[in-house]
Steps between C-alpha positions, in 0.01 A plus 500: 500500500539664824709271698637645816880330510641599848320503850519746779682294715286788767165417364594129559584533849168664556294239333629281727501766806140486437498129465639436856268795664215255382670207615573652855065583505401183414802262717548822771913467429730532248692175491370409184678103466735504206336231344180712507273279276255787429685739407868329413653887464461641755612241721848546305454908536479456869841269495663767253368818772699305791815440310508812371447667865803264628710599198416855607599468829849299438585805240429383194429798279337323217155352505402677799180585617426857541383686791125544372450105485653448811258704652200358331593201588542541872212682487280197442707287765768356239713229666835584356615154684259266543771196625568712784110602571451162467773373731399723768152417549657095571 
């Protein structure tokens, strides 16, 4: 029937790299709220991105995020923290 059984977990990530460029042109930033009612996904691909980063960066070797998506994303002004963006502007 033509059913396509597994997903490029790659593909996926830039569907929803894609995604969050449209979110940053429409809201100018890419803190997309976790309870994102418009678009539910992404809000929980943003969350995965920054524990994945942190996991990166305490050593974790699986579920990392790769070099290439870490420089996407900073390219369009990903927060990696936003607690601590958020903490210093109060």
């Amino acid at each position: 029937v033509g059913f396509e059984w597994s997903i490029n977990s790659t593909d996926s990530w830039d569907a929803r790299y894609k995604e969050l460029v449209s979110y940053v042109k429409v809201f100018g930033n890419a803190r997309v709220p976790s309870r994102f009612s418009e678009n539910l996904a992404l809000g929980k691909w943003v969350d995965k991105q920054r524990i994945k980063y942190k996991r990166w960066q305490n050593g974790y070797t699986l579920c990392i995020i790769t070099k290439e998506q870490t420089h996407l994303l900073n390219k369009i002004c990903f927060e990696w923290n936003i607690h601590d963006s958020w903490d210093a502007r109060y």
